[in-house]
C-alpha positions as CSV (number, residue, x, y, z in Angstrom):
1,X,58.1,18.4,15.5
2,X,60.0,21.1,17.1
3,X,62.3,23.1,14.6
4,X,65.7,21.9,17.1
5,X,64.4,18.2,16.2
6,X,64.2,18.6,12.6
7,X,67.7,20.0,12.7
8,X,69.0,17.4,14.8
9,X,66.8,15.1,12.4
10,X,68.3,16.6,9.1
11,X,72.4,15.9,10.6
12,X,71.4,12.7,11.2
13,X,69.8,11.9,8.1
14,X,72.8,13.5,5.8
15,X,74.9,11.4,8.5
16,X,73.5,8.0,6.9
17,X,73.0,8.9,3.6
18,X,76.8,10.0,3.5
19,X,78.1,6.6,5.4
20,X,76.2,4.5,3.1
21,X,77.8,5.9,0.2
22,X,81.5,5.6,1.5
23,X,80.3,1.8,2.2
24,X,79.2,1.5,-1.1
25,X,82.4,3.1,-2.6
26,X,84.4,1.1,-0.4
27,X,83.1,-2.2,-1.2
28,X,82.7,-1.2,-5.2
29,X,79.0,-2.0,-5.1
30,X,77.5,-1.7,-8.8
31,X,75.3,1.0,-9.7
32,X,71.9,-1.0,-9.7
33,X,72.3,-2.0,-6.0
34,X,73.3,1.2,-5.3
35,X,70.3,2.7,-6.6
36,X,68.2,0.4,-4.9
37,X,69.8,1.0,-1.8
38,X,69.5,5.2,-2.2
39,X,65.9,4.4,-3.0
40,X,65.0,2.3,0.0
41,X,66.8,4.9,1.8
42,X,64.4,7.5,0.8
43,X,61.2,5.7,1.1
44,X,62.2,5.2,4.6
45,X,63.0,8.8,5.1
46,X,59.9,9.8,3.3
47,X,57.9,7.5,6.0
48,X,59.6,8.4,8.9
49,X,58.8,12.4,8.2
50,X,55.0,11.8,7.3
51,X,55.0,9.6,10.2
52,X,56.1,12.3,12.3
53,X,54.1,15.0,10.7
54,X,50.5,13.3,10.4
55,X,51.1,10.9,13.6
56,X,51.6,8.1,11.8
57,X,51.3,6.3,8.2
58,X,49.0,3.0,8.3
59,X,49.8,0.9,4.9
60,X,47.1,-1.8,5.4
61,X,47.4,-3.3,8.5
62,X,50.9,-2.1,9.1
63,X,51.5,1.1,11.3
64,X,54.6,3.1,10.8
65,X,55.3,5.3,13.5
């Protein structure tokens, strides 16, 4: 990854992370949905970056890329 896509990649990742907590807030979700929400949220960050770093992450016969 080029260092202009990880920028670009960073705005749009604060982007979602901030509109999913204003829809949260707005629609007075409880705090254990939240949280499962904010985690799902970073496991898929999490995946999307080592997928872009190593190429790809296989879980079993699933390929994330």
């Amino acid at each position: 990854m080029s260092l202009l896509s990880l920028l670009v990649a960073l705005i749009v990742i604060c982007l979602v992370f901030w509109a999913v907590r204003a829809l949260l807030a707005a629609f007075s979700i409880g705090d254990p949905i939240a949280t499962v929400v904010y985690v799902l949220m970073v496991l898929i960050v999490v995946l999307w970056l080592l997928g872009g770093i190593s190429g790809g992450v296989h879980l079993g016969n699933l390929r994330l890329s």
